[in-house]
N, C-alpha and C positions, 0 to 999 in steps of 0.2 A: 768355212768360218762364217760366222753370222756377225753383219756388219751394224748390225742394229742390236746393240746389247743393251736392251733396256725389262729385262723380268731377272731379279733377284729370285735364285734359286734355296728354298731349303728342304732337309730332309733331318729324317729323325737314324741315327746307325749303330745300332748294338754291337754284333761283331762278337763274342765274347770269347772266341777264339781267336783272335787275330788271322783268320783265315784272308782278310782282304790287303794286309799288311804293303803283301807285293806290288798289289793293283794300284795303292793311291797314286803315289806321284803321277802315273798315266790319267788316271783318271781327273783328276786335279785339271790336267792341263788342256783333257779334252772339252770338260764341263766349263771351262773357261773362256774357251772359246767359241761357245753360245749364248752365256749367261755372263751377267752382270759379278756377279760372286755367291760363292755356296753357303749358305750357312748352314752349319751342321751340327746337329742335338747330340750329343751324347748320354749315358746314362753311370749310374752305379755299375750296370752290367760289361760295360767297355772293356775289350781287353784297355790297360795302361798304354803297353806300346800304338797303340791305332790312337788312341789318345795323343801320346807325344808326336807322333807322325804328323799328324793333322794339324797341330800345334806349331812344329816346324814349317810348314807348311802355307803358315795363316800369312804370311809377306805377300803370296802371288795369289791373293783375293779370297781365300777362304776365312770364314769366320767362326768358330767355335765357342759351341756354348754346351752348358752341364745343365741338368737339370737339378735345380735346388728341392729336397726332398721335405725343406721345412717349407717351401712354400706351394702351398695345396691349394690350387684353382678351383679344382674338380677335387673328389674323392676317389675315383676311377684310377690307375698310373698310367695307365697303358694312352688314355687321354687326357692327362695331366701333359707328362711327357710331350704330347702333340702340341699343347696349347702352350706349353712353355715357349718349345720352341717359333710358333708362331709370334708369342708377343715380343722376342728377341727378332725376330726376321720383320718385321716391322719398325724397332726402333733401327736396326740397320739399313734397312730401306729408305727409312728419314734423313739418315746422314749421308747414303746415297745420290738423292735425288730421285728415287728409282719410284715408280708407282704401279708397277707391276710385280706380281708374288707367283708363285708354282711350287706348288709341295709336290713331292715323290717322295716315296721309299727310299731312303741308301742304298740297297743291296741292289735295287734294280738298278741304280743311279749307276751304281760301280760293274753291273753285271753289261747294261748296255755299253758303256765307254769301252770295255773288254772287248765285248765280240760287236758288236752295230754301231762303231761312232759316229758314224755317217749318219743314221738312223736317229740319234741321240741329235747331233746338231739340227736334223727336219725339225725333229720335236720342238727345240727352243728358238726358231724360226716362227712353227706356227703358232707357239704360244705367244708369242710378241705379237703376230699378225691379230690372233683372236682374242686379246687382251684390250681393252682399251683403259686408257687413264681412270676412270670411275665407273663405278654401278656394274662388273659383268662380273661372271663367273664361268668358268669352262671345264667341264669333264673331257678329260681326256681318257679314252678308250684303249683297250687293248683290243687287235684282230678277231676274227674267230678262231683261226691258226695258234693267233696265242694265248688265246683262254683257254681253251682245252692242251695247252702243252702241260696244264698244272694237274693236279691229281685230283684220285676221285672226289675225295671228302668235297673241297672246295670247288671243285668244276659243280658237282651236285645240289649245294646249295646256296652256290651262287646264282648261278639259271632265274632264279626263282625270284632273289627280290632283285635281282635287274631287270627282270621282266615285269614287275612292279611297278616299281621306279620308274621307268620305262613309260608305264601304263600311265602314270599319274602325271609324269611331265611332258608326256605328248612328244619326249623324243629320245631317241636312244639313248641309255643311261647304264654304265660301267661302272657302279661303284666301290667293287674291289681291284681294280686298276691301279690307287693308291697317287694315281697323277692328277690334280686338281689344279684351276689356274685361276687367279682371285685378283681384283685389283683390291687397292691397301684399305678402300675402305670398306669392301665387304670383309677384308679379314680383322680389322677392329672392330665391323659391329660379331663376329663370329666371337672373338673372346671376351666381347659386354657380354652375348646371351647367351655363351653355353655351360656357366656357371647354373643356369636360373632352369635348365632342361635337363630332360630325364639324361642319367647316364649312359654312353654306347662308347665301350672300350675303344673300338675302334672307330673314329670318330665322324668318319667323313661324310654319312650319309645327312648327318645333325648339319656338317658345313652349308652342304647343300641345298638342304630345307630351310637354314637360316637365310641364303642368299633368296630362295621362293619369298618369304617370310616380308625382307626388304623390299619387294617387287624389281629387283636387278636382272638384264638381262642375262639368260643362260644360256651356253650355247656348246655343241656337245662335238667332238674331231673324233674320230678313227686313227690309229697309230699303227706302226708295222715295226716287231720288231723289240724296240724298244722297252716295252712293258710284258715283255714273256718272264713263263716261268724262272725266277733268279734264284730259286734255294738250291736248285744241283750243282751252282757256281760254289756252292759255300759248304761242298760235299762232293769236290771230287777226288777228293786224295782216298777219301775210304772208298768210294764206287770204285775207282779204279783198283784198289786191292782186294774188294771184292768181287770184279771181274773176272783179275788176275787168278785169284783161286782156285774160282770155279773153271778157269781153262788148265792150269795144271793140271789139275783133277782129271780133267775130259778129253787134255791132249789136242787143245785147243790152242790158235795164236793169240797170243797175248793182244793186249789193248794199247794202244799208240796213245800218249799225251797230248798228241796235237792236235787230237778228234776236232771238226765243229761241233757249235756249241751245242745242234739239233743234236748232234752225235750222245753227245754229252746229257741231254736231259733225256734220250729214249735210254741210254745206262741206268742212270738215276730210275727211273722210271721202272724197271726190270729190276731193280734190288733195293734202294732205302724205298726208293717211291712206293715200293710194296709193304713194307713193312705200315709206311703211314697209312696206307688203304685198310688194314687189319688193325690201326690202332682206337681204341677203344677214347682215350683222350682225344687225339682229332679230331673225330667225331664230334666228339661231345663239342669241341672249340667252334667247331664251323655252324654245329645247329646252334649254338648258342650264341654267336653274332648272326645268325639269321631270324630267330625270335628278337635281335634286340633291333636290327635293321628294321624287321616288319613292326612291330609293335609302335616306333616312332612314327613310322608312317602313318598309320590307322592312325594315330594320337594325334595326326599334321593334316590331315584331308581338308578342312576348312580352309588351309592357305592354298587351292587351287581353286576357289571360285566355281566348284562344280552346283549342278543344280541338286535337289533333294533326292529326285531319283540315280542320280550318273553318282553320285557321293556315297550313298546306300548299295549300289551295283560295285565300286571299289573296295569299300568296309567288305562285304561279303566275301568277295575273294580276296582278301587278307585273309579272314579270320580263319575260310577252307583250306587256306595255306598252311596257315597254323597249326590248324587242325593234322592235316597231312604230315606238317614237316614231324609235328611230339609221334605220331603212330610211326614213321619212316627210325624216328632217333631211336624209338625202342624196340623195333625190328632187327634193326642193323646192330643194338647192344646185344640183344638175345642171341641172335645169329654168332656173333663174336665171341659169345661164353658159350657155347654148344663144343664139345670134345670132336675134333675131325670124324674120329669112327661112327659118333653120333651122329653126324650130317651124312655120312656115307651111308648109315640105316636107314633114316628119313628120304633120304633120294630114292633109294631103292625099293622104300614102299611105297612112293609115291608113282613110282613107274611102273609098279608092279598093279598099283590101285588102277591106272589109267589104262592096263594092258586090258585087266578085267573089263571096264568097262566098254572100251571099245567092242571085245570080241562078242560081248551081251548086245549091241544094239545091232536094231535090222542092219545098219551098212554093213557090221562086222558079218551076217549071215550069209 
């Protein structure tokens, strides 16, 4: 239990199956005992009952709020949604006392209380620790362990502008983690100026840049755990029947419920998880918050005080980025519309090309 509860927790939670139904009360009570109190975004997409749950709920410190769809921050939803809930998690914070803030994802939020509470309590320990009353901001990281527990799309072009990011703030930078930790007044100058900035669905790298922006200190933790892959949590009832199937079929032992959770995402992993690696929207979702991550960036170079050569040497490998990421999107679409039998012809004249060629040069004589 963390004896210093002073960072107000919020997150944004869709849900639109009620797949997490089970989990709240636990979670509730875990997250409570790190944190100040959760406040938590809902949307139109909510299942109802994760709604009433949360609701009933709201006595032992949770706070719930809706996102009002007539009031439009941004044009964006996806960062509308985000900003909403921030400017709620702020007026709660006020009647708190509290002047420390931490956004997370839901799903992770519910996925660690599950399997890592322990894991979950470091976390809001060290965000109290590396929070201070004014001026800071902290990226909170996911392992390398648990970056790569997520799938292709998103392992691949995330790489890219965390290594960016990375480059440009001189220190290791996660910014699809989804864990950021703000004192209150970087996060009301965050929803004064990201009205006035280019739009990024997703919104967090714009947070970040605004905190640059402010000149507030940044300061970046490593997590274990904690911030791993959470959507096999929110998919195990079909992995496990499609498990199941496939060992009928094979004459294989059935799949145990009480897997760990590693258990549980190398499943995912070997059946939906594959399905997203071959999906053609995926795709498209991950390169295109990767053109909107990079693009703000290059458009933000000025707030790092570089000189005119180290600023130009930055810009450039953005843009080869860019360049790379559009050539990689429309390789990986063509590849995805090719007929199997047709990639099985192409393989095999291509090995067929490279046999010839070898046996024609002096080595092959």
């Amino acid at each position: 239990m963390n004896d210093v509860k002073d960072v107000l927790l919020g997150s944004t939670l869709h849900d639109p199956r009620g797949v997490f139904l089970d989990s709240l009360p636990k979670t509730i009570s875990i997250v409570l005992e790190g944190y100040k109190g959760w406040v938590v975004n809902v949307t139109a997409t909510t299942d109802q009952r994760v709604k009433d749950v949360l609701r009933a709920l709201a006595p032992q410190g949770v706070f719930i709020t809706e996102t009002d769809p007539e009031n439009q921050i941004v044009p964006d939803k996806i960062e509308n949604d985000h900003l909403h809930l921030l400017s709620r998690t702020v007026t709660i914070a006020k009647e708190l006392g509290v002047k420390k803030i931490q956004y997370t994802d839901g799903d992770r939020i519910i996925t660690a209380a599950t399997h890592y509470p322990k894991d979950l309590q470091a976390l809001a320990r060290r965000a109290s620790e590396l929070l201070d009353n004014k001026r800071t901001y902290v990226n909170l990281r996911r392992s390398v362990e648990d970056y790569f527990s997520h799938h292709a799309p998103l392992v691949q072009t995330e790489f890219e502008f965390n290594r960016l990011y990375s480059e440009a703030f001189g220190i290791p930078i996660d910014i699809g983690s989804t864990a950021h930790g703000m004192s209150i007044d970087v996060v009301e100058e965050i929803l004064h100026r990201s009205p006035q900035m280019e739009t990024v669905s997703f919104p967090h790298p714009k947070w970040l840049l605004i905190a640059k922006e402010m000149g507030v200190t940044i300061r970046s933790e490593e997590t274990e755990h904690v911030l791993t892959f959470e959507t096999p949590d929110q998919f195990k009832k079909e992995v496990k029947e499609r498990i199941d199937e496939a060992s009928l079929r094979y004459d294989l032992p059935l799949s145990t419920s009480n897997s760990p959770y590693k258990k549980v995402q190398q499943d995912y992993m070997a059946t939906l998880g594959l399905d997203s690696t071959v999906s053609s929207k995926e795709w498209d979702l991950r390169f295109n918050t990767e053109s909107q991550y990079l693009t703000i960036l290059k458009n933000s170079l000025t707030l790092f005080g570089y000189n005119q050569e180290r600023e130009g040497e930055l810009r450039s490998d953005i843009n080869r980025s860019l360049l790379s990421m559009e050539q990689r999107h429309r390789a990986i679409n063509e590849a995805l519309k090719t007929p199997p039998d047709e990639v099985s012809r192409m393989v095999q004249e291509r090995a067929e090309h490279a046999l010839s060629q070898n046996s024609s040069s002096p080595e092959g004589e």
